[in-house]
RODO-2510 file (C-alpha; in nm, 4 decimals, decimal comma):
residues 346
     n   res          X          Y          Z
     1     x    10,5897     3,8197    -0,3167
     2     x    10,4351     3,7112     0,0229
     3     x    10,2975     3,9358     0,2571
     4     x    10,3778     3,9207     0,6172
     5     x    10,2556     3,7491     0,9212
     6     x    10,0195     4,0314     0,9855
     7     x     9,9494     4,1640     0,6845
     8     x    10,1613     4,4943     0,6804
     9     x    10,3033     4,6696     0,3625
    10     x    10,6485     4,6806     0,3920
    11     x    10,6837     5,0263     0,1578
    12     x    10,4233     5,2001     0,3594
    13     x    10,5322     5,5303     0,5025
    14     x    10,6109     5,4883     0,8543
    15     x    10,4210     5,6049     1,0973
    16     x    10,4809     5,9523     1,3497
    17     x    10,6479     5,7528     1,5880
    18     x    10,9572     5,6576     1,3270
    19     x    10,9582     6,0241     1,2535
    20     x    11,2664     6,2098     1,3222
    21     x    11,1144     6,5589     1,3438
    22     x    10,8850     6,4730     1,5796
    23     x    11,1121     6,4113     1,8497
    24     x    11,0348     6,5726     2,1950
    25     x    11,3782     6,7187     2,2026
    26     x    11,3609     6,8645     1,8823
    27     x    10,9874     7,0318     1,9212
    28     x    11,0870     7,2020     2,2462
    29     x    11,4037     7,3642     2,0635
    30     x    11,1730     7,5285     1,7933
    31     x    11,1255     7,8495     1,7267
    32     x    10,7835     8,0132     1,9629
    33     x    10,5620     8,2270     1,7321
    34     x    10,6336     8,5019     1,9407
    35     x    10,9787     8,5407     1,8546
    36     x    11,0457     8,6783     1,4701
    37     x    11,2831     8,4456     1,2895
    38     x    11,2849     8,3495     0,9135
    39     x    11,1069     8,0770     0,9532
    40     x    10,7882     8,1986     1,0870
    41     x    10,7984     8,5487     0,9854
    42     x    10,5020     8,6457     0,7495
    43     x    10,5183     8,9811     0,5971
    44     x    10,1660     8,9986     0,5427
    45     x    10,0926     8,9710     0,8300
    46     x     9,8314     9,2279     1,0022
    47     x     9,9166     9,3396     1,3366
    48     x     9,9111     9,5877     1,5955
    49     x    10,0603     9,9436     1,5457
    50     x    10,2673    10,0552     1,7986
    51     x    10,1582    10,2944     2,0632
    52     x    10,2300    10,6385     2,0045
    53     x    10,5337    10,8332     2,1254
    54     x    10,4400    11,0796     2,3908
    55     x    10,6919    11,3082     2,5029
    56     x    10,8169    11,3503     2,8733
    57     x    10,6766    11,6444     3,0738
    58     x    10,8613    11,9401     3,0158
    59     x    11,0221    12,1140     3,3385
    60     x    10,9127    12,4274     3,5429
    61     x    11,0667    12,7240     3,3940
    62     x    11,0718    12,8864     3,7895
    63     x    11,2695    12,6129     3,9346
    64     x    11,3983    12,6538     4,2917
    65     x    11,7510    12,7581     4,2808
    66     x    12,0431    12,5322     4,4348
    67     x    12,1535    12,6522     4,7697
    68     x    12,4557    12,9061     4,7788
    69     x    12,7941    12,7317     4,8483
    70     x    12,9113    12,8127     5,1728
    71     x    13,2127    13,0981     5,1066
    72     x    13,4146    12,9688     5,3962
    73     x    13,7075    12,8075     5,3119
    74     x    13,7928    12,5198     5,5068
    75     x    14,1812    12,5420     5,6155
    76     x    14,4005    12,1833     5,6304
    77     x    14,5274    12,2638     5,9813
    78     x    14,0964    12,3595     6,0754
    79     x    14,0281    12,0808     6,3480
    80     x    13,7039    11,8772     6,2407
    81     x    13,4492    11,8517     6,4291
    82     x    13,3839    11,4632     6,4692
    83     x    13,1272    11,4923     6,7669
    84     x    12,8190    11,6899     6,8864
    85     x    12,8968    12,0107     7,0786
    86     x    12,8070    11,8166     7,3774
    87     x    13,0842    11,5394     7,3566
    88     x    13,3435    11,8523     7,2688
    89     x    13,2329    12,0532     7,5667
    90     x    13,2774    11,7696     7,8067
    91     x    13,6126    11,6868     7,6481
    92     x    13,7404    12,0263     7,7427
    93     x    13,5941    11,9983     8,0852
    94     x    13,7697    11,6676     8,1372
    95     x    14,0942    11,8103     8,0320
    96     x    14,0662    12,1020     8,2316
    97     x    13,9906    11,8616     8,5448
    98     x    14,3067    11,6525     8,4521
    99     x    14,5293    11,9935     8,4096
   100     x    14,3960    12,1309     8,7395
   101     x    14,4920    11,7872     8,9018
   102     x    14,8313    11,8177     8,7589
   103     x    14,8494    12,1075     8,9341
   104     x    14,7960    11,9770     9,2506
   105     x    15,0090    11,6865     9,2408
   106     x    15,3158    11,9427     9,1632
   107     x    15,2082    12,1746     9,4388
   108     x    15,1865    11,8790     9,6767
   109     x    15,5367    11,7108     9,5265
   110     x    15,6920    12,0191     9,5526
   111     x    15,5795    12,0684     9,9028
   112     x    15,6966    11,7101     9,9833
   113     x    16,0239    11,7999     9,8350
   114     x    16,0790    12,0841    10,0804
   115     x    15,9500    11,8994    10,4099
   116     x    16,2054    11,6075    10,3176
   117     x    16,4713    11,8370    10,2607
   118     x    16,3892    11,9690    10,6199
   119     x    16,3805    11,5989    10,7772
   120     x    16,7242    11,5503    10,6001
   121     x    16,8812    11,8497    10,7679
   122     x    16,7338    11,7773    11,0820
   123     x    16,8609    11,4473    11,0939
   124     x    17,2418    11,5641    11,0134
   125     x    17,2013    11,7570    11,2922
   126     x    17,0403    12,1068    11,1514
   127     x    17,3647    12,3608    11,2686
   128     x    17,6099    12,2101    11,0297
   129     x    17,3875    12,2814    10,7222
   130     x    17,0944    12,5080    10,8359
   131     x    17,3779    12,7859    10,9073
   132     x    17,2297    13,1806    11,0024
   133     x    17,2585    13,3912    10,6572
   134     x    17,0478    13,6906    10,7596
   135     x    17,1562    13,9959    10,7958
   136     x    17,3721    13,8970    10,4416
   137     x    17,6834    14,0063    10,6758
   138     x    18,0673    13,9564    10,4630
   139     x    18,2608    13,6539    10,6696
   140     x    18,5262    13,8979    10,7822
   141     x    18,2710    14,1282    10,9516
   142     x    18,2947    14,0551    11,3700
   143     x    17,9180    14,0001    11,3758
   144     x    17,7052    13,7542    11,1936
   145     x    17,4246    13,6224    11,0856
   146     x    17,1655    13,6258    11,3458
   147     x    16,8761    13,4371    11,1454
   148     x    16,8016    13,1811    10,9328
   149     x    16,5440    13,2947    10,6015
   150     x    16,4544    13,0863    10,2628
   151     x    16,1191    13,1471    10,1418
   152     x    16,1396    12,9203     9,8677
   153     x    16,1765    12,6153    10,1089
   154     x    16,0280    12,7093    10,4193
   155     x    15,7404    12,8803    10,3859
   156     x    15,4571    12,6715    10,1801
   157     x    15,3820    12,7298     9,8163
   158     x    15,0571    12,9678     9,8713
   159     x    15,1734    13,1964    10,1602
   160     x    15,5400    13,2525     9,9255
   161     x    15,3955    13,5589     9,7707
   162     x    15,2467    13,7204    10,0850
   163     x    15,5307    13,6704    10,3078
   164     x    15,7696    13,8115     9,9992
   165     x    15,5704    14,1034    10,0200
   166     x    15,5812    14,1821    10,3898
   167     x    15,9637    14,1211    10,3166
   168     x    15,9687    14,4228    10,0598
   169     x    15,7161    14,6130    10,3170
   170     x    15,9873    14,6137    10,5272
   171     x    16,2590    14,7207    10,3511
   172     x    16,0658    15,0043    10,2245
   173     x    16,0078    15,1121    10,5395
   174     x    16,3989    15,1075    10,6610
   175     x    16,4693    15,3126    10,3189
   176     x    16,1765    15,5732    10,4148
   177     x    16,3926    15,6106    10,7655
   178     x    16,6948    15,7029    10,5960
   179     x    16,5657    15,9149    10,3607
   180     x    16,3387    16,0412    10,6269
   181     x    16,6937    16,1049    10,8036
   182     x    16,8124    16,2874    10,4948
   183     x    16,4671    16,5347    10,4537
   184     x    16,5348    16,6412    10,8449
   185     x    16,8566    16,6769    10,7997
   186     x    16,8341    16,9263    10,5435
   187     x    16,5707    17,1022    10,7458
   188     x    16,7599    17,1320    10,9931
   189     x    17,0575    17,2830    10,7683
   190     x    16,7951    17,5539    10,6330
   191     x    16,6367    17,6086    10,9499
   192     x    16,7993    17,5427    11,3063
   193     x    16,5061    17,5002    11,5015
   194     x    16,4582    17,2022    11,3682
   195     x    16,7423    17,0278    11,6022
   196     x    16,4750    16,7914    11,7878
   197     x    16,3499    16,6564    11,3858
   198     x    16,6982    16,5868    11,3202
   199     x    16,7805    16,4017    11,6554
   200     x    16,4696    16,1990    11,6345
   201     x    16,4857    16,1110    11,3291
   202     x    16,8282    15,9017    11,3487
   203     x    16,6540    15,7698    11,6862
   204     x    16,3462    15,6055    11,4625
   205     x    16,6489    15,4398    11,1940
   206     x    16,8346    15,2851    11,4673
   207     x    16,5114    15,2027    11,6660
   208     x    16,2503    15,0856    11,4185
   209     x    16,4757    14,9218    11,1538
   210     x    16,5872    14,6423    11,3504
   211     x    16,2481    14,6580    11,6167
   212     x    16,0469    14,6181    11,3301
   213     x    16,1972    14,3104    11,1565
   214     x    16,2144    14,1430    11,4814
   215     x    15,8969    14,2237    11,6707
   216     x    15,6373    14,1938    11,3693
   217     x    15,7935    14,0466    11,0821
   218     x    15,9709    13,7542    11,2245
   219     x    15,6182    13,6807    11,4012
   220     x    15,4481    13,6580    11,0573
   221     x    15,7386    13,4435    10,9029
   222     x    15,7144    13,1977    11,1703
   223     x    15,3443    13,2018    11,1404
   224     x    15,3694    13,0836    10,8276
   225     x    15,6294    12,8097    10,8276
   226     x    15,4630    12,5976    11,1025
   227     x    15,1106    12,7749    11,0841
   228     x    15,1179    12,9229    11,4682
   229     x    14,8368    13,0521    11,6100
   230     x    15,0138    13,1864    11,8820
   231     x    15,2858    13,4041    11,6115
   232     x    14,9646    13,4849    11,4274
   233     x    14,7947    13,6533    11,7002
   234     x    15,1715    13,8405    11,8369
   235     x    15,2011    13,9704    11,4634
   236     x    14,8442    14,1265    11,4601
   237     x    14,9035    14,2858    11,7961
   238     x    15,2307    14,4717    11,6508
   239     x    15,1628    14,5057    11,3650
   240     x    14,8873    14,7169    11,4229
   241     x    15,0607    14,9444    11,6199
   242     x    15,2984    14,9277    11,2877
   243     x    15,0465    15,0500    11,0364
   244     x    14,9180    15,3878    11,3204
   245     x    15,2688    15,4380    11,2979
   246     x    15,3327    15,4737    10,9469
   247     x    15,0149    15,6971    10,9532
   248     x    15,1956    15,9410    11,1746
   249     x    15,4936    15,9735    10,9863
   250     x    15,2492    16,0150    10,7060
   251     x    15,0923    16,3005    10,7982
   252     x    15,4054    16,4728    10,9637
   253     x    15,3480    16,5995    11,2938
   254     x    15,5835    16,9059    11,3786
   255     x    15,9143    16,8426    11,5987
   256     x    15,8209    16,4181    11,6360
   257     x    16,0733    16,3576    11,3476
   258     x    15,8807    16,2299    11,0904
   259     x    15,9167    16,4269    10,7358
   260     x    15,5562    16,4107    10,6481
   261     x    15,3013    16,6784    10,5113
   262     x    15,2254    16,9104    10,7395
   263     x    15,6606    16,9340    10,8082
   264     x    15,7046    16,9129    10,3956
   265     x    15,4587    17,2957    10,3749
   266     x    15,6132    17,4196    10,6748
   267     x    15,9554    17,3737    10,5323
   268     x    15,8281    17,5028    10,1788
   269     x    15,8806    17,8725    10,2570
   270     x    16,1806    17,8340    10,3605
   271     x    16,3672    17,6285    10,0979
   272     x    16,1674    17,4566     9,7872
   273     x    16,4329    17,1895     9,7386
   274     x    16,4081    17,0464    10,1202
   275     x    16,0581    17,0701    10,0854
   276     x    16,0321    16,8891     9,7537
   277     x    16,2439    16,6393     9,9258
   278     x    16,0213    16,5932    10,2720
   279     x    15,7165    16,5487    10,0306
   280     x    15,8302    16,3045     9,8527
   281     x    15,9376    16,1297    10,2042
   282     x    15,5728    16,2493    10,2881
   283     x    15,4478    16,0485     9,9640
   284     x    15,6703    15,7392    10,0260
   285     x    15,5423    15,7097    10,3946
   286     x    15,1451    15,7114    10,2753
   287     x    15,2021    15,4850    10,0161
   288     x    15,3624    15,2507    10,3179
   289     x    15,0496    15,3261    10,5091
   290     x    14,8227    15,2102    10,2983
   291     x    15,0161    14,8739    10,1577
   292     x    15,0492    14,8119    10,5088
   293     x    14,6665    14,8067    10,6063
   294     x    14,6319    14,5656    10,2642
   295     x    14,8120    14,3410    10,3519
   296     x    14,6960    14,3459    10,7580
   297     x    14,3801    14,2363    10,5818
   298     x    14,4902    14,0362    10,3401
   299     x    14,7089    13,8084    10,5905
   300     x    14,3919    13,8057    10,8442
   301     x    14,2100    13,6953    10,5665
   302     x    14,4520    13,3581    10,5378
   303     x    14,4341    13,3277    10,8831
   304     x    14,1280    13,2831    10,9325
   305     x    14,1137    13,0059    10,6535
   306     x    14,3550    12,7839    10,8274
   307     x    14,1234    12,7217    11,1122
   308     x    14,3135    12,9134    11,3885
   309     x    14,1590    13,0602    11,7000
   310     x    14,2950    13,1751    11,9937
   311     x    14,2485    12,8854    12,2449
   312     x    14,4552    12,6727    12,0205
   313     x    14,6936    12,9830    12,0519
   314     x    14,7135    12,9448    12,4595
   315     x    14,7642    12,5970    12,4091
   316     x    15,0752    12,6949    12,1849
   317     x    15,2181    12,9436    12,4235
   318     x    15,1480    12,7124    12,7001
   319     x    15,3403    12,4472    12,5712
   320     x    15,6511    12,6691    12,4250
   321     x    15,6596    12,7748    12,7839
   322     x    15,6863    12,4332    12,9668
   323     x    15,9095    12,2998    12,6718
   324     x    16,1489    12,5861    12,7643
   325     x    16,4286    12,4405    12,9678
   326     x    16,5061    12,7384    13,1624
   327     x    16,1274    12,7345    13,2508
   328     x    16,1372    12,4218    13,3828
   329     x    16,4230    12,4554    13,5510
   330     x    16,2765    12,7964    13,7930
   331     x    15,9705    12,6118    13,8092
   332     x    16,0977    12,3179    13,9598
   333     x    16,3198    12,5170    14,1419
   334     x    16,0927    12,7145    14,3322
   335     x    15,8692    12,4027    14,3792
   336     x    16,1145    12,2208    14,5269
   337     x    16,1896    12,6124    14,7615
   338     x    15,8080    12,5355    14,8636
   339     x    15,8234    12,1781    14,9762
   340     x    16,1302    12,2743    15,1615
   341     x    16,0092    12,5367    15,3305
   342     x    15,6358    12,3292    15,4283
   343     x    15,8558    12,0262    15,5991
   344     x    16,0642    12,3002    15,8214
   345     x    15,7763    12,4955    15,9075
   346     x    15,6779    12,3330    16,2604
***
C-alpha cells in the first residue's frame, strides 16, 4: 500500500483540532468546579467546615413601652383639620370680612330701596300716594290725619331703633297724663281741697299730649330723615325743658297737678287706695324721667357723629326762611314800600 504525498498515516488518531469535545462552544458550557454536579463531585474530598451558627442577640427584657392610643374617638361628621392653625384662623377671618360686607351691601340696598321709593312718589306727584295717616283717625271722623309717619322707609336703617323709642317715650308720657288725671281725680273725691290738682291736671293732658309730639318729637323725626342740623338743635332746646318736666311731675309738688311723691304720702293718710294709685303714677313718671335723659344722651351722641354743628344749622334756617314763599313775598314787599318811599321823598 503506498503512502501519501507527505508521508502521513492515514489510521493515525486525529489530531485536537478534529476533536469534537474540544470545541469552544462546548468548553464554555461545562460544568465550573465551583458548582457541585455529578460529574465533578468527589466525595472524598477535604474541605472547609462551615462556620458556626451563632445565635441573634436576644432583646432587652425592659423595653420601652408603645405609646398609649389616644382615647378620643374621632366622630364621621368631626371636620379634619387639613391645614396649620394659621391657614384655619385666616380662613375664618376672611369669612367673617365677606359676612360683614354682606352686611353692608344689604344695609346700603335696602337704603337704596327706600330713597327710590321716595323719588317714585315724588315724581307722581307725592299727595296722591304720600297721603297724612297720623293721628290713625277712622275716615268718617270730621278731622284727619294731620301727618305723615313710616319709620321703616323714612328714617335710615341705624337711627330706626332710636327714633322707635322716642315714639314709645311719648306715648308713655300721654298714658302717665291720663292716669295722672285719674290719681287727682280720686284725690280730689277723698279730699276736696284738692280742686286746683284736679283742674290742672286735665290742663297738662290736653296741653302736653299734643305740645309734646309736635314741639320735640316731630323735631327729632325730621332730624333724622334728612339729617337737619337746624331740627337737631330745636329738639335739644325742647326737649330739655321736656326731661325738667318729667322731673317735676316726678317728685310731685303739692297743688301743680302732678301725682308724684310728695302728693302720693300726703294723700296716704287719707285713703291707701288713691295713694297706692298716685305712687304708682309717681313710679311711672321717674321711670319717664330717667329714659328720657338716656336717650337725650344717647341721640346727642349720634349727632355729633354725623358731623353737624351749628353754623351749618343757620345756614339751614336761613335758607328754609328765604325758600318760604310767604317770606319772600313780605320781603319783597316791604322792599319794594322802601324804594317807593326814597323816590317820593324830595
Amino acid at each position: 500500500m503506498a503512502q501519501s504525498r507527505d508521508g502521513a498515516n492515514p489510521f493515525a488518531e486525529s489530531s485536537e483540532v478534529d476533536n469534537p469535545f474540544q470545541d469552544p462552544a462546548v468548553i464554555q458550557d461545562r460544568p465550573s468546579p465551583q458548582y457541585a454536579t455529578l460529574d465533578v463531585y468527589n466525595p472524598f474530598e477535604v474541605r472547609e467546615p462551615p462556620p458556626a451558627y451563632e445565635p441573634p442577640d436576644p432583646a432587652p427584657l425592659h423595653a420601652d413601652p408603645p405609646p398609649p392610643l389616644s382615647s378620643k374617638k374621632f366622630s364621621s361628621t368631626e371636620p379634619k383639620n387639613y391645614g396649620s392653625y394659621s391657614t384655619q384662623a385666616s380662613a375664618a377671618a376672611a369669612t367673617a370680612e365677606l359676612l360683614k360686607k354682606q352686611e353692608e351691601l344689604n344695609r346700603k340696598a335696602e337704603e337704596l330701596d327706600r330713597r327710590e321709593r321716595e323719588l317714585q312718589q315724588a315724581a307722581l306727584g307725592g299727595t296722591a300716594t304720600r297721603r297724612n295717616n297720623w293721628p290713625p283717625l277712622p275716615s268718617f271722623c270730621p278731622v284727619q290725619p294731620c301727618f305723615f309717619q313710616d319709620i321703616s322707609m323714612e328714617i335710615p336703617q341705624e337711627f330706626q331703633k332710636t327714633v322707635s323709642t322716642m315714639y314709645y317715650l311719648w306715648m308713655c308720657s300721654t298714658l302717665a297724663l291720663f292716669l295722672n288725671f285719674l290719681a287727682c281725680l280720686g284725690s280730689f273725691c277723698v279730699d276736696a281741697s284738692h280742686g286746683s290738682d284736679f283742674g290742672l291736671s286735665i290742663l297738662w293732658v290736653i296741653l302736653f299730649t299734643p305740645c309734646s309730639f309736635v314741639c320735640w318729637y316731630r323735631p327729632m323725626y325730621k332730624a333724622f330723615r334728612s339729617d337737619s342740623s337746624f331740627n337737631f338743635f330745636v329738639f335739644f332746646f325742647i326737649f330739655f325743658a321736656q326731661d325738667v318736666l318729667f322731673v317735676l311731675q316726678a317728685i310731685g309738688i303739692p297743688n301743680w297737678g302732678f301725682s308724684g311723691w310728695i302728693s302720693a304720702l300726703m294723700v296716704l293718710k287719707a285713703s291707701t287706695a288713691v295713694a297706692v294709685l298716685m305712687l304708682l303714677v309717681a313710679l311711672f313718671f321717674t321711670g319717664i324721667a330717667v329714659l328720657g335723659v338716656v336717650m337725650l344722651q344717647r341721640i346727642h351722641s349720634l349727632y355729633r357723629r354725623t358731623g353737624a354743628s351749628f353754623q351749618k344749622a343757620q345756614q339751614e334756617f336761613a335758607a328754609g326762611v328765604f325758600s318760604n314763599p310767604t317770606v319772600r313775598t313780605a320781603a319783597a314787599n316791604a322792599a319794594a314800600g322802601a324804594a317807593e318811599n326814597a323816590f317820593r321823598a324830595p
